[in-house]
N, C-alpha and C positions, 0 to 999 in steps of 0.2 A: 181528336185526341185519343182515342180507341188504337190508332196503331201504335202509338208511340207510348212506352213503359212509363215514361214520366213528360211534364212540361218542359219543352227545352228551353223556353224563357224564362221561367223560373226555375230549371234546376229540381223540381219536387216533385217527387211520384206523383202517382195517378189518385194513390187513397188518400197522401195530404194535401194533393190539389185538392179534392173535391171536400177534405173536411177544411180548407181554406176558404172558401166559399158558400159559406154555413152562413143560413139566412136568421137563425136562431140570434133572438140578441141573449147576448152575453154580459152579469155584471160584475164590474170590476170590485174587489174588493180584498181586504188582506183579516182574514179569519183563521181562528188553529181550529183545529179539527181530530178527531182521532181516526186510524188508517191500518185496517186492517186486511192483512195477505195469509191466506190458509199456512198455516205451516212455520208463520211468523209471529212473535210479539207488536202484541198493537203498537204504533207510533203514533205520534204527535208531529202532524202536518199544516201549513200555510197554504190555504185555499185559495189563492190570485184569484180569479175568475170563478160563478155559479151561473149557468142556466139550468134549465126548467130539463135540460137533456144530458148534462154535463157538469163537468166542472175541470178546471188547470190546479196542480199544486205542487208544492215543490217537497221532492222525493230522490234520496239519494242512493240509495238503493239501485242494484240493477234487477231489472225485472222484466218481463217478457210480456209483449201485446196480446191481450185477450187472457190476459190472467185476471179469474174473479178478485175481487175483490167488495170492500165495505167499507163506506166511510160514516162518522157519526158528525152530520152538518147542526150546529146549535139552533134551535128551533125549528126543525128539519126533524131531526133521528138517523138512527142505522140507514142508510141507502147502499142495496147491493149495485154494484154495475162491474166493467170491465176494463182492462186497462188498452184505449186507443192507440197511444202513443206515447214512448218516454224517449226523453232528450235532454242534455245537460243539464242534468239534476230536479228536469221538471219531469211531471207525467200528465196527460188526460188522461179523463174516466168519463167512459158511457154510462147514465145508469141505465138501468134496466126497465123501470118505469120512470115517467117524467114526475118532478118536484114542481115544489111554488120557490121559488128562490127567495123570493120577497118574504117569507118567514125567516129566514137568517136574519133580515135588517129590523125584525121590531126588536125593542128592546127588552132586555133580560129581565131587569126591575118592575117590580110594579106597586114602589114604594110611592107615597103621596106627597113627598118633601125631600129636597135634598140633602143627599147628605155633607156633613161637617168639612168633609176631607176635599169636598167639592167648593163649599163655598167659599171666597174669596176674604183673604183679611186685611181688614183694615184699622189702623194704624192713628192715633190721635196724635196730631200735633202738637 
């Protein structure tokens, strides 16, 4: 593949072939986040995907590969990285050091009981 610019069975450069082939697992998930670009107002983004190296989210903005950026992942924090790739409305982001992803998915509460607006109502006949 070295000679040729991109895959021609696929159609895809040489850098999204080889970030197609990312042994990194990746998890699926739909998180807001906040999204910041030097020189812009912070946004409020949807995170598709987290790994431990990365993350996909959707950004509609146009923006340029390898522009720093900072995103704030909930139970995570600020994480600096760069922007890999943007395409119809999405973008990845390298960070710059690896995360734990799995701190996204405990939960926010750490209340001993449910609450009200959760519990289910029920109804006498």
């Amino acid at each position: 593949m070295d000679q040729f610019p991109f895959d021609p069975l696929t159609a895809l450069s040489a850098d999204d072939f080889a970030a197609s082939q990312r042994n990194g697992s990746r998890d699926s998930l739909m998180l807001a986040a906040q999204f910041r670009v030097a020189g812009r107002p912070d946004e409020q983004v949807r995170v598709r995907n987290l790994s431990q190296g990365g993350l996909m989210a959707e950004y509609t903005q146009p923006i340029e590969r390898g522009s720093p950026v900072e995103v704030e992942v909930r139970g995570v924090g600020w994480v600096s990285g760069r922007i890999a790739w943007a395409t119809d409305g999405r973008v990845g982001i390298a960070f710059d050091t690896p995360i734990d992803p799995l701190l996204a998915r405990k939960p926010v509460g750490g209340g001993t009981q449910t609450p009200t607006f959760v519990k289910p109502i029920f109804t006498r006949r």
